[in-house]
C-alpha distance (Angstrom), angle and dihedral (degrees) to the residues before:
residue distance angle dihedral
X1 . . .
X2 3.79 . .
X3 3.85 118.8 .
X4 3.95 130.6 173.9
X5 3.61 95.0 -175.1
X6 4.04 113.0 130.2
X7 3.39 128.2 -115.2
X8 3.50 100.1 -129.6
X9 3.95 125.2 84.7
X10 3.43 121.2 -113.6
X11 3.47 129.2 -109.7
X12 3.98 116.9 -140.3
X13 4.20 87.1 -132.3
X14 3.57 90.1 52.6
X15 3.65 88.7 56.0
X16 4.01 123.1 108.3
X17 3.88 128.4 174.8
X18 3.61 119.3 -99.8
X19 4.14 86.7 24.6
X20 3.60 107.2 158.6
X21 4.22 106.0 -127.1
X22 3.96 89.7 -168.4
X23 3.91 135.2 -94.6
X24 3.42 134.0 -120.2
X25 3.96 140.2 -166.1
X26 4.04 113.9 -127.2
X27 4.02 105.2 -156.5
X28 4.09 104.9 -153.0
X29 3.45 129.4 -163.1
X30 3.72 136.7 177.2
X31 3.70 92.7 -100.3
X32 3.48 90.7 55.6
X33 3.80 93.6 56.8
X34 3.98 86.0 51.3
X35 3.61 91.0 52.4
X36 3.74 91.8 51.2
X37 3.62 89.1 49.9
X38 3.73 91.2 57.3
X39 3.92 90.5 42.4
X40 3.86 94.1 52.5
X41 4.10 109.3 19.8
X42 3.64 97.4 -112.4
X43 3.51 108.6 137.5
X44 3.96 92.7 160.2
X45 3.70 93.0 158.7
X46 4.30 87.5 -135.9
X47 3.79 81.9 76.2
X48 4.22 101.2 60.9
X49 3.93 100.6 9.6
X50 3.96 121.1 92.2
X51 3.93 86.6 -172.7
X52 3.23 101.9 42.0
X53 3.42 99.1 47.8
X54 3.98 104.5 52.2
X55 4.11 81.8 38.4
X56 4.12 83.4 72.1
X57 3.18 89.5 41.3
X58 4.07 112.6 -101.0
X59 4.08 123.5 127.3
X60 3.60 95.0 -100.5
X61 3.84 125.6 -56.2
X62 3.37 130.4 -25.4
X63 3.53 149.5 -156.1
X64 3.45 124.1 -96.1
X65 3.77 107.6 -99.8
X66 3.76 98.5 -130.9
X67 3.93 86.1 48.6
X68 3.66 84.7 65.4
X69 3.68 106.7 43.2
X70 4.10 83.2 47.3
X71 3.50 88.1 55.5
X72 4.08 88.3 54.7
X73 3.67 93.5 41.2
X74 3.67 93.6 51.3
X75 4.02 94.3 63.3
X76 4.07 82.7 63.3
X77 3.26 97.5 49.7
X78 3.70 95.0 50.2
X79 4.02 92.0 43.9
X80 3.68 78.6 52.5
X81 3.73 105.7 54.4
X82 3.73 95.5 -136.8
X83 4.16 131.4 45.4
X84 3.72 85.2 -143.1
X85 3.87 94.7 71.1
X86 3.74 93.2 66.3
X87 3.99 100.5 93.6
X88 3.82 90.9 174.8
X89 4.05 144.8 18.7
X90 3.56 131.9 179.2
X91 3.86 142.6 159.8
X92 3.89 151.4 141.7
X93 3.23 130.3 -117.4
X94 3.15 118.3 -133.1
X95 4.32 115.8 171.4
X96 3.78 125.9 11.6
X97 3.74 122.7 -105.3
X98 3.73 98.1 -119.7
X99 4.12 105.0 -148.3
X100 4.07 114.9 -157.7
X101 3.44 116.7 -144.6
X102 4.15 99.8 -119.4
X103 4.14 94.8 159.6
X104 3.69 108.3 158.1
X105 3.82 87.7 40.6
X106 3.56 137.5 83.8
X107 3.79 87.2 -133.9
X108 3.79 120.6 114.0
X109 3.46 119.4 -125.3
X110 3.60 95.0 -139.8
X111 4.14 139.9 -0.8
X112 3.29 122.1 -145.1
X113 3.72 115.0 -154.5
X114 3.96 119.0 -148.1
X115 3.74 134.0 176.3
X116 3.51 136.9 157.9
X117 3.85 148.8 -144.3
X118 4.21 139.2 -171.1
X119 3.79 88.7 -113.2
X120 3.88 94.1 179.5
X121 3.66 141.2 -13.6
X122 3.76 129.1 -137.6
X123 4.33 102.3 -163.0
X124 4.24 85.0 -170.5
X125 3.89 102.2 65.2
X126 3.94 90.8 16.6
X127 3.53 103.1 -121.3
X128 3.80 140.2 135.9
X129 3.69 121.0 -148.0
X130 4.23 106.7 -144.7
X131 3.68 111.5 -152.0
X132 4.35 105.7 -147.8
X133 3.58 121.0 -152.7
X134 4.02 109.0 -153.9
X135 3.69 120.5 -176.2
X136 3.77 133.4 160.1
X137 3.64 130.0 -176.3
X138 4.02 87.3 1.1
X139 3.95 94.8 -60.2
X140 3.89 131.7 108.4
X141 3.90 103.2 -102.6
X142 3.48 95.8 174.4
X143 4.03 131.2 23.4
X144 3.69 130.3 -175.9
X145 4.21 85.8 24.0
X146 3.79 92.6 166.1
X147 4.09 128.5 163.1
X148 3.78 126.6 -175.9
X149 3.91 109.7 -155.4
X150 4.07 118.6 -172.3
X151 3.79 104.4 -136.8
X152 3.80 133.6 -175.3
């Protein structure tokens, strides 16, 4: 995982629209989707099995959906110095994230692409909404991923 995101918290003042809060590349294997299943109890079987998976129809498996929009989130709360600050998060998910299998290799199965923006500021409650583009494999995973964090 690569991250430019600074390691010092924002300050609301600071803040201009259109701001760039950092990206990041999430590398996802198949273990990682087992490990999430263990983490969060869902065994959905289109997350681990090749045959089940394309038998229902899908390109293969896939990552959990709330693996990826925690993978989003988490760039915002790291620009942001504290998960706490985030007061609201919401998306829609819009294409799988299709994960090859690639054991035996160092080779992820998938990258998910994340980066972020100040898409609006609200002075009154002193928050910024950050608009987060997430694509993998060239396609739109997520649309609409917005966060609104409370800073100082």
């Amino acid at each position: 995982m690569t991250s430019d995101t600074t390691s010092r918290s924002p300050v609301f003042a600071d803040l201009t629209v259109g701001q760039d809060v950092g990206s990041r590349s999430i590398a996802v294997t198949r273990t990682d989707l087992v490990k999430y299943a263990g983490a969060s109890g869902d065994f959905n079987p289109i997350h681990w099995n090749e045959a089940f998976a394309t038998g229902v129809g899908l390109p293969g498996v896939i990552a959990h959906g709330m693996f990826t929009m925690g993978a989003a989130v988490q760039l915002v709360t790291d620009w942001a110095g504290d998960p706490a600050a985030v007061v609201d998060f919401q998306t829609r998910f819009t294409k799988p994230v299709p994960v090859a299998d690639t054991t035996g290799t160092p080779d992820a199965g998938a990258v998910i692409e994340i980066s972020g923006a100040i898409g609006a500021l609200d002075a009154d409650a002193g928050t910024a909404r950050v608009d987060l583009t997430v694509v993998s494999a060239g396609q739109k995973v997520l649309v609409k991923a917005q966060a609104v964090v409370r800073l100082a």
